[in-house]
N, C-alpha and C positions, 0 to 999 in steps of 0.2 A: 265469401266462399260459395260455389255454386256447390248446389245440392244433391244427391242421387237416393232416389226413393224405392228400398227393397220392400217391392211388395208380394206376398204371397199369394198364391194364386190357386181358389179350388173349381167348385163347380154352379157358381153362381147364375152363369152365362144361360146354363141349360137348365137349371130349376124354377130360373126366375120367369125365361120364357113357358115353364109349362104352370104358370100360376090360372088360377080360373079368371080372376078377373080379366087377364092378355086375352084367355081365351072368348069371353064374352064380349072385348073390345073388336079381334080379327074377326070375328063370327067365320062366315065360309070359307075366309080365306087363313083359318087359321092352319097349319100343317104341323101333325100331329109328331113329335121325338120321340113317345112313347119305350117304341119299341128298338133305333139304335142306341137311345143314350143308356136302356137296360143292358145292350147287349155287349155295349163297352162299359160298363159298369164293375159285372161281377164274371168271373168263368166258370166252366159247369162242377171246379171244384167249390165254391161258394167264394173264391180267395177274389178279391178285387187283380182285375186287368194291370198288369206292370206295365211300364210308360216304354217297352219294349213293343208292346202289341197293336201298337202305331204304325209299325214296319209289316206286321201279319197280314198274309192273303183273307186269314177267317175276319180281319175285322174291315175289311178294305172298305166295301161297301158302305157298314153301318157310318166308318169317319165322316166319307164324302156326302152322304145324308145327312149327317149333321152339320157339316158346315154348309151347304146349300142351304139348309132351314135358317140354320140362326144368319148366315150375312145377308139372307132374302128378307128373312119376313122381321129380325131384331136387331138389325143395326141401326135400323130407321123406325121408329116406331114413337105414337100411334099412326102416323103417316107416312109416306112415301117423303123422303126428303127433309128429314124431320131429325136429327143425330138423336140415338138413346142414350144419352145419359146416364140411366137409369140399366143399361143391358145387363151388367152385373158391379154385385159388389166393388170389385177393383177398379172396374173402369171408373165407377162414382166417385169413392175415395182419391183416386191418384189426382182426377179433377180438382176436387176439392185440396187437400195438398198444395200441389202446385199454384193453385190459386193465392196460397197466403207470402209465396215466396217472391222475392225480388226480380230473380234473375230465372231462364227456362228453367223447367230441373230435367233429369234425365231418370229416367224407370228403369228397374231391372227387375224383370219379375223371376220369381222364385216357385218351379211346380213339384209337386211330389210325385213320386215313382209310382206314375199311374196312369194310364191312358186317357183320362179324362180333363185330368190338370193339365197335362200337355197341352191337348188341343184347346182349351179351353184359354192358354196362354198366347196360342199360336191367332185365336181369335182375339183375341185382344190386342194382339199386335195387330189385326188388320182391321180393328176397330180403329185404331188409332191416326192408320196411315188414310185411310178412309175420311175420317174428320179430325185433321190436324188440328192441335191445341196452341195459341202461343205458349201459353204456360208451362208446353213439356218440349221438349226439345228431341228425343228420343227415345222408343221402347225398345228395351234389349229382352230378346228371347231366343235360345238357338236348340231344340231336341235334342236329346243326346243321341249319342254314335248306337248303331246295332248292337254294337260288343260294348257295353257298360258295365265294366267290372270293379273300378277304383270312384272315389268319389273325384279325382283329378280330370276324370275322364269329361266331366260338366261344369257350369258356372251355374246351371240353370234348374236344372231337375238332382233333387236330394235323393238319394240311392237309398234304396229300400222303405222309405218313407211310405209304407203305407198300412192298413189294417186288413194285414195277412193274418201276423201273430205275434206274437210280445216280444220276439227275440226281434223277429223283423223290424218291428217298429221301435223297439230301441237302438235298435243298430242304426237305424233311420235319425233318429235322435240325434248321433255321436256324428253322422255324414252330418247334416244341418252343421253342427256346431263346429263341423273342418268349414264348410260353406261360408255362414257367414263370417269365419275368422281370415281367411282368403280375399272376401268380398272388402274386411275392414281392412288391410293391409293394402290392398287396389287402391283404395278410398284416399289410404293418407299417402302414400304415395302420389297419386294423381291430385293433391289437394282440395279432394270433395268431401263433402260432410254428407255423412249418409245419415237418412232418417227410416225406421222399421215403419210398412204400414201393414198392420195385422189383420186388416180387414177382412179380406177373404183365405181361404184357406181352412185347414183341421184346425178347431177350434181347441184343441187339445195342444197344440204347440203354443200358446198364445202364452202360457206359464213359463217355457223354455225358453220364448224370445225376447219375454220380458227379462227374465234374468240373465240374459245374456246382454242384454240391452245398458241395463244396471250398470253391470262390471266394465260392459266398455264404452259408457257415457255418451249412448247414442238415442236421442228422442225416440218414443213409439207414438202413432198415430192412431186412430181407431172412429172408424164413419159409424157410427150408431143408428140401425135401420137404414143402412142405405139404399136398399131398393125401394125405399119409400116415397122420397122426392128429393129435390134440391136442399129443400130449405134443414133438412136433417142436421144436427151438429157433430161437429167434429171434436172428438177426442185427445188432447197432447198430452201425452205423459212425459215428463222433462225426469233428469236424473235427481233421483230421491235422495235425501240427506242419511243416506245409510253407502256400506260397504263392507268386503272384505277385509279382515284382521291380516293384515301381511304378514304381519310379524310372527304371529301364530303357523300361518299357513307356512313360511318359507324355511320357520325350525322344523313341519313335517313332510317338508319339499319330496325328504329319502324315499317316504313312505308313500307319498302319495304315487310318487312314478314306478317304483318299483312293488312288483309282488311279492316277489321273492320277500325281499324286506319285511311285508305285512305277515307273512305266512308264519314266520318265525317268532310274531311277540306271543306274550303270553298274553293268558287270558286277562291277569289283575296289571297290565304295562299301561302306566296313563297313557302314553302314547293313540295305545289304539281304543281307549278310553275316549278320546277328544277327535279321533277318527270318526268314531260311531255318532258320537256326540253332533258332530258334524254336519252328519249326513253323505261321509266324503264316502262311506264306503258300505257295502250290506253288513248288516251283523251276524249275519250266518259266513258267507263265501267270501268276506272279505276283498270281494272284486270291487272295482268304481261303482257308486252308482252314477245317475245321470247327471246330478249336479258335480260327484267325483270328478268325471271325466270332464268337466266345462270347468271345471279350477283346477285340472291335471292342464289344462290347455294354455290358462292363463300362468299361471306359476311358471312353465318351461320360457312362455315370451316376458314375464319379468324377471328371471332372475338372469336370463340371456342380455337384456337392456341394462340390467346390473353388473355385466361384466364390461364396463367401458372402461374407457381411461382413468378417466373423471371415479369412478366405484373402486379400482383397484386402488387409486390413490390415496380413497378418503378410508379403504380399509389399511392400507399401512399405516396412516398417522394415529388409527384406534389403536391397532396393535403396537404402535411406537408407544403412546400413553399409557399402556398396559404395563411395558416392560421397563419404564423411568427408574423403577424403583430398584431394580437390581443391577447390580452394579458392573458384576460380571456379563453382562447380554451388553452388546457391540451397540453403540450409539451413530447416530448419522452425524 
């Protein structure tokens, strides 16, 4: 089954080029980011650039300076003619990656709502196309539309993902976890196996994609110092001999989807006893929390896959066993 490698994508491209030792290796010919990669960075409200400000007249300039610098002076390095390997985290990782696989594999990188993961994906695609890999067969990346309003609206950039503010970025959270449950639907349809590479990106989602990884039995990878060199190791996390209680979760299917529902128990209802317990839910506001809403996600596509043929059958012959005993209830 050929492979397709979701790799997250932050700002490796451009921190790694402003390391000192790059700098003491370019010497005069080094050309300084300093000053666009600050200015797509943060806005003068202190909030990080939303991956809309790509499209902006104020950021025009600063983009096209940076990508002159980094496809000039860091796609080739330490020489003219020379592929970097090393230009950022992702690029290293998906190398390596693909490297232990059979067959090409295909990348899709995954940026946050932010102007700098963007471009930073946008460079790596043209890293790529620049020094074609056998190993990889394709990088997918496409910016989103001007108007991004729905997380439907992208495959590529997670909507709101960024370190605005806590509503933000949990909302950011819940976009990811439509993302990659989309992405894993694609996958088996088109019968690929998709493998998580966490490598680059907010290192704060790495607990989210781990556990999402878990529940839907999909390998995580992880390049340890990769801007280091080649020889660096590689990470595979395979699915852990743990999981979800079904059983439990789908007797609180009601409550997990519904608010209303929750709002109503009381306070001593095991119910919301083994909610809290959980973690499914806050123990003050009774909303999802993050892990809530990633088992609000899976719960709706299992008990959906539970409604086949094959389930509706195997629950009538329960309920026939149930009713043997009386004598009056209508027999098949």
């Amino acid at each position: 089954m050929k492979k397709k490698i979701i790799t997250t994508v932050g700002t490796s491209i451009f921190t790694n080029y402003q390391d000192g030792n790059v700098k003491a290796m370019l010497g005069r010919d080094y050309a300084p980011i300093n000053t666009p990669f600050e200015r797509t960075h943060m806005e003068n409200g202190g909030s990080e650039v939303p991956a809309s400000g790509i499209y902006a007249d104020a950021y025009r300039s600063y983009v096209r300076s940076l990508i002159e610098i980094i496809t000039d002076f860091w796609y080739e390095y330490p020489v003219q003619g020379h592929p970097n390997e090393g230009a950022s985290a992702e690029i290293s990782s998906i190398l390596k990656i693909a490297e232990q696989e059979k067959d090409p594999c295909e990348v899709h990188l995954v940026a946050t709502d932010t102007l700098q993961s963007v471009l930073a994906a946008e460079l790596i695609v043209g890293w790529f196309e620049k020094f074609p890999s056998k190993h990889v067969s394709k990088v997918l990346f496409q910016r989103q539309d001007t108007v991004f309003e729905n997380q439907q609206d992208s495959k590529y950039v997670v909507k709101d993902l960024r370190v605005e503010s806590h509503e933000a970025y949990e909302r950011g959270f819940f976009h990811l976890f439509e993302l990659l449950s989309d992405l894993s639907k694609t996958a088996k349809a088109e019968k690929q196996e998709l493998v998580f590479n966490i490598t680059g990106g907010y290192k704060a989602i790495i607990p989210v994609m781990t556990l999402y990884a878990q529940i839907d039995r999909v390998p995580l990878k992880y390049l340890f110092e990769s801007n280091v060199g080649k020889e660096d190791p590689l990470i595979g996390i395979g699915s852990l001999p743990f999981h979800f209680d079904w059983g439990i979760l789908e007797l609180l299917a009601d409550y997990i989807q519904d608010k209303e529902l929750r709002s109503i128990l009381s306070e001593d209802s095991e119910i919301l006893y083994l909610l809290r317990v959980y973690k499914i839910i806050n123990n003050e506001s009774r909303d999802l929390t993050i892990i809530g809403s990633l088992i609000e996600k899976f719960v709706d596509q299992r008990l959906l896959e539970g409604k086949t043929s094959l389930g509706f059958f195997a629950e009538y012959k329960v309920f026939e066993a149930l009713i043997e005993q009386f004598d009056e209830m209508p027999k098949r």
